[in-house]
C-alpha positions as protocol buffer text, in pm:
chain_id: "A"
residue {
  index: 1
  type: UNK
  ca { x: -488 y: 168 z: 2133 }
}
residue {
  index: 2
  type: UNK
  ca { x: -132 y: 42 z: 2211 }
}
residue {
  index: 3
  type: UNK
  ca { x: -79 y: -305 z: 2037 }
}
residue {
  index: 4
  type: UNK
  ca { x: 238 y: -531 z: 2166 }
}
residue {
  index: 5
  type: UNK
  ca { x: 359 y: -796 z: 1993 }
}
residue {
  index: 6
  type: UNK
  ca { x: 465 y: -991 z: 2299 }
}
residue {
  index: 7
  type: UNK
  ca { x: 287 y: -996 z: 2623 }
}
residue {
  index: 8
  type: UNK
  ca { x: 378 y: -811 z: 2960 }
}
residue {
  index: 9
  type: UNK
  ca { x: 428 y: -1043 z: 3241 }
}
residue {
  index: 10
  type: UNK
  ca { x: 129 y: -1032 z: 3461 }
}
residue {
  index: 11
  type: UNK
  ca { x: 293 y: -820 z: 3742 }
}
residue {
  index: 12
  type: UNK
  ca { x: 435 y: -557 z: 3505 }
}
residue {
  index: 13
  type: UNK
  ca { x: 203 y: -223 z: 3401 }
}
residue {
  index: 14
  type: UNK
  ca { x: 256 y: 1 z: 3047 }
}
residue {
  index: 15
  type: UNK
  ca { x: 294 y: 321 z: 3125 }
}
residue {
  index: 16
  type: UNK
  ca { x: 300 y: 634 z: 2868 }
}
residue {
  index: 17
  type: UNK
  ca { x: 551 y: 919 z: 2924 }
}
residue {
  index: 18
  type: UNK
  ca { x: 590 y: 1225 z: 2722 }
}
residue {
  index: 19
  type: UNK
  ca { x: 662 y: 1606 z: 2659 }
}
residue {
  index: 20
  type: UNK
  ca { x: 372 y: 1693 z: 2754 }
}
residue {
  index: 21
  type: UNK
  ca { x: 109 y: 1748 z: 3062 }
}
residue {
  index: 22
  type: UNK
  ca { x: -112 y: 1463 z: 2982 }
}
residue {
  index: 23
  type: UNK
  ca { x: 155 y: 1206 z: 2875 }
}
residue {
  index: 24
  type: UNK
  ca { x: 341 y: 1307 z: 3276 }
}
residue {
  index: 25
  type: UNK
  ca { x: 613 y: 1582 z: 3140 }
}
residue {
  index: 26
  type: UNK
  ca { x: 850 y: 1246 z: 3103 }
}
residue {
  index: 27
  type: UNK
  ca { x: 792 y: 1110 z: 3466 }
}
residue {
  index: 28
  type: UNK
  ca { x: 800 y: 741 z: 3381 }
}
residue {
  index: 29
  type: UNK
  ca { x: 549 y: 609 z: 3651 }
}
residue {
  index: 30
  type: UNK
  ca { x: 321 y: 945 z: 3585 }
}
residue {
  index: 31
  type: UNK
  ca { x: 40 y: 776 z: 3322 }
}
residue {
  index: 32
  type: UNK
  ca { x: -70 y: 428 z: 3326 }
}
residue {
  index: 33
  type: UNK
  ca { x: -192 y: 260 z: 3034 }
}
residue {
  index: 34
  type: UNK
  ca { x: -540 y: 53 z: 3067 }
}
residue {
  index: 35
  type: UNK
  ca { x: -518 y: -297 z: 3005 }
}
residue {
  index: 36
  type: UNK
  ca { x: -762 y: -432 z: 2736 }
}
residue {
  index: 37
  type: UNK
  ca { x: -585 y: -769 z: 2706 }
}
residue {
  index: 38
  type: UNK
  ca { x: -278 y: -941 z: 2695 }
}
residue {
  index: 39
  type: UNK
  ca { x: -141 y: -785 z: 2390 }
}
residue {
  index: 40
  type: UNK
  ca { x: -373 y: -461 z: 2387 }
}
residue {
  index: 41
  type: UNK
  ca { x: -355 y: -164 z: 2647 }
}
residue {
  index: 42
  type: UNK
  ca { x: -527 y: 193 z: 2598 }
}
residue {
  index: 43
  type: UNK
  ca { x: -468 y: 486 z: 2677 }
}
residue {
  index: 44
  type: UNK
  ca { x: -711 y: 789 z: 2657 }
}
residue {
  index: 45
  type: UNK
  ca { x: -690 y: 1149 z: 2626 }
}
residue {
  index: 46
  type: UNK
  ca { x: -750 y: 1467 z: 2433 }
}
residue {
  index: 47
  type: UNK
  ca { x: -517 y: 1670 z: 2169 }
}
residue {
  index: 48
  type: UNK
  ca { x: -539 y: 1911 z: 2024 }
}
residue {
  index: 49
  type: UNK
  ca { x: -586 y: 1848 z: 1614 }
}
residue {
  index: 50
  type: UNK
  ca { x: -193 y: 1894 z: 1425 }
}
residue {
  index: 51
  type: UNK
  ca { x: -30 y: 1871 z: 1758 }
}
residue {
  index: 52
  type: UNK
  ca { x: 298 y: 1695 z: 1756 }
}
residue {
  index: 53
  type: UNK
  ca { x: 350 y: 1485 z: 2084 }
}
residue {
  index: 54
  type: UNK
  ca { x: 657 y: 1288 z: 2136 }
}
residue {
  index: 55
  type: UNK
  ca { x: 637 y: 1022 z: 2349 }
}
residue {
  index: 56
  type: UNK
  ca { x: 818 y: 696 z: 2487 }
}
residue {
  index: 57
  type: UNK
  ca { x: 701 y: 359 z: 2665 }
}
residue {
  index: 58
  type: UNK
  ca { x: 829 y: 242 z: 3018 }
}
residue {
  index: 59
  type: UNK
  ca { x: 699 y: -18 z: 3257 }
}
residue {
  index: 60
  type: UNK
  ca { x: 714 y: 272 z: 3531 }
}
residue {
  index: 61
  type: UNK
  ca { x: 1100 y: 371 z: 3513 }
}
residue {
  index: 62
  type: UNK
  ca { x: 1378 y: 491 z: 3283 }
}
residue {
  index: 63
  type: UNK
  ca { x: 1566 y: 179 z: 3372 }
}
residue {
  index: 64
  type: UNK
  ca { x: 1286 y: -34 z: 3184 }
}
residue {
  index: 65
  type: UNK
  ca { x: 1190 y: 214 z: 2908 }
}
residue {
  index: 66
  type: UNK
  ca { x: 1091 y: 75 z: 2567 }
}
residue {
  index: 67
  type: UNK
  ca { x: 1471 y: -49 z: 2393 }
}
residue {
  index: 68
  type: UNK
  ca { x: 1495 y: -194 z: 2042 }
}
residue {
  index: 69
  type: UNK
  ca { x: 1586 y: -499 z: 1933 }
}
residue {
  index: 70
  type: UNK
  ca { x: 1993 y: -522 z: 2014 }
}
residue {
  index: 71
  type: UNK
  ca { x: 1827 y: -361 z: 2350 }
}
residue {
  index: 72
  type: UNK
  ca { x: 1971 y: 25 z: 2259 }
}
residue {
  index: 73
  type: UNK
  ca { x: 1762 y: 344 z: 2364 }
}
residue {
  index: 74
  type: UNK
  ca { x: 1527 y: 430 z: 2066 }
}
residue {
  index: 75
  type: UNK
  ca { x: 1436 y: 816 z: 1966 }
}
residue {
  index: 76
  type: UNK
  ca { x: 1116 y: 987 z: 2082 }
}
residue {
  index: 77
  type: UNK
  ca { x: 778 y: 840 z: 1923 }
}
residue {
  index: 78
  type: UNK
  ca { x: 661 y: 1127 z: 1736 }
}
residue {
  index: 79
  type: UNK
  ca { x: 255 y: 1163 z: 1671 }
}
residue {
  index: 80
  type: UNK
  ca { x: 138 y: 1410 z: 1519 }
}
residue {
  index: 81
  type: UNK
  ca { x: -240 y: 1405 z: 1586 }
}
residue {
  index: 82
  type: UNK
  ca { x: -510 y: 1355 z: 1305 }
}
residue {
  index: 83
  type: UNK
  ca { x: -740 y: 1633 z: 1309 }
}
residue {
  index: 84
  type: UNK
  ca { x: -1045 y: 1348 z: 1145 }
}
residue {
  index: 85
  type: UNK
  ca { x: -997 y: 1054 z: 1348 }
}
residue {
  index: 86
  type: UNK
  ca { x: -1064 y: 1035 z: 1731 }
}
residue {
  index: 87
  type: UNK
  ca { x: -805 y: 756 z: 1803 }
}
residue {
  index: 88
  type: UNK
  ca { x: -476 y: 694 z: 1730 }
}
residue {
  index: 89
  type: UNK
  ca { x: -318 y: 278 z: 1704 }
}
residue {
  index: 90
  type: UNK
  ca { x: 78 y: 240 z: 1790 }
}
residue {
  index: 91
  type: UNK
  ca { x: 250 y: -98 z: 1797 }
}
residue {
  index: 92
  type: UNK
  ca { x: 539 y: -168 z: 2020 }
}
């Protein structure tokens, strides 16, 4: 589950983009979150357990890729995946 704390505009998708084949080998457009609700979007897929996966959040380009809060490029998310639950939570 990906939690935001402010809403997307109604026209805009969450996409996921990371190192690896299921997160789009960092093509920003390449996997599109689901949309749950207006502060909630999901994204499913399989890991395997201990795997790290670094990852970032765009709205479908590198121009509009997740920034923090003086609007500078952040790191990689890191995950590492947890071999006893079968879901992961991050906030943006």
């Amino acid at each position: 589950l990906i939690e935001l704390k402010t809403p997307l505009h109604s026209s805009q998708s969450l996409y996921i983009t990371g190192g690896h084949q299921k997160l789009g080998n960092w093509k920003p457009e390449a996997v599109k979150a689901q949309r749950v609700d207006e502060l909630h979007y999901r994204y499913t897929t399989d890991f395997a357990p201990e795997e790290l996966i670094e990852f970032k959040f765009t709205l479908g380009s590198w121009g509009t890729v997740e920034k923090d809060s003086s609007n500078r490029d952040i790191a990689n998310r890191k995950l590492v995946v947890d071999d006893k639950s079968n879901h992961q939570t991050v906030s943006i």
